[in-house]
C-alpha positions in Angstrom: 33.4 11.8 19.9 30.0 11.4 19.1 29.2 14.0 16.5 25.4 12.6 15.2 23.7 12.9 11.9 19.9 12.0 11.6 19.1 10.1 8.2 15.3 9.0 7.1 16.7 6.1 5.4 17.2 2.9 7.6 19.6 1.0 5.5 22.0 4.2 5.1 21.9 4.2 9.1 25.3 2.6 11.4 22.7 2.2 13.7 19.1 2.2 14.5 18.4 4.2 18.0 14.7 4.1 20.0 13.8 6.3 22.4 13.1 5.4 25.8 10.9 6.9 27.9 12.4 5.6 31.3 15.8 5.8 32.1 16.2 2.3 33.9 15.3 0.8 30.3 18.0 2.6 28.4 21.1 0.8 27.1 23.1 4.3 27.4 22.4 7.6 28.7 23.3 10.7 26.6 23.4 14.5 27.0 23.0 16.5 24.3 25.9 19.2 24.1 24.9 22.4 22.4 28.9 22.8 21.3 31.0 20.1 19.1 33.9 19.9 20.7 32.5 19.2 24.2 31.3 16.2 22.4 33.7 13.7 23.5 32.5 10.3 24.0 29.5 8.4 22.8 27.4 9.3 25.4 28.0 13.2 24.8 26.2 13.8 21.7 26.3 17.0 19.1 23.9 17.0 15.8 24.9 17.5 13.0 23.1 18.6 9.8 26.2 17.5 7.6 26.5 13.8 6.9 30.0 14.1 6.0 31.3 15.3 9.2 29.1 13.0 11.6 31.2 9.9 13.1 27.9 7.5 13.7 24.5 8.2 11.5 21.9 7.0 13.1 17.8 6.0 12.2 15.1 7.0 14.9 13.6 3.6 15.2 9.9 3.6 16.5 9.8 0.0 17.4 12.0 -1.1 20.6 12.5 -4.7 19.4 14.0 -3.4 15.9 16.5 -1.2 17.4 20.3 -1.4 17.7 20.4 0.7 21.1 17.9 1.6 23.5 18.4 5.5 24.9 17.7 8.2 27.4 18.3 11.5 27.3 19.3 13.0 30.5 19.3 17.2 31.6 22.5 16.8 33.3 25.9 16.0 31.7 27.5 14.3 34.6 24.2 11.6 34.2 25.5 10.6 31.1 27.2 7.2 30.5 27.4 4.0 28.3 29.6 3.6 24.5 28.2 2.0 21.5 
């Protein structure tokens, strides 16, 4: 499962995600499910606003070269694919 919680702290982070902006850069693909149980995977991500129930925090990183894993989101579930 990849339930997700967001922390503003880099150091309390298990990893430090960037962005892409081109899928053919991305380490993984993920779809964002609106529903936590349909999160199964680490490519099918829910967010959580409770740290205590999230199995990976991660850091929005806003330089490429600092980050643990390189993303993309994608529009269609099926797309998704890749595990930390």
């Amino acid at each position: 499962m990849a339930i997700i919680y967001v922390t503003n702290q880099k150091h309390r982070a298990d990893l430090k995600i960037y962005r892409e902006n081109q899928k053919h850069r991305a380490d993984m693909l993920i779809f964002v499910e609106n529903q936590k149980h349909r999160a199964k995977g680490d490519c099918l991500w829910f967010y959580t606003d409770q740290k205590h129930r999230a199995d990976t925090i991660i850091y929005w990183e806003d330089q490429k070269h600092r980050a643990d894993l390189k993303i993309y989101e994608v529009d269609q579930r099926h797309r998704a694919k890749g595990s930390f």
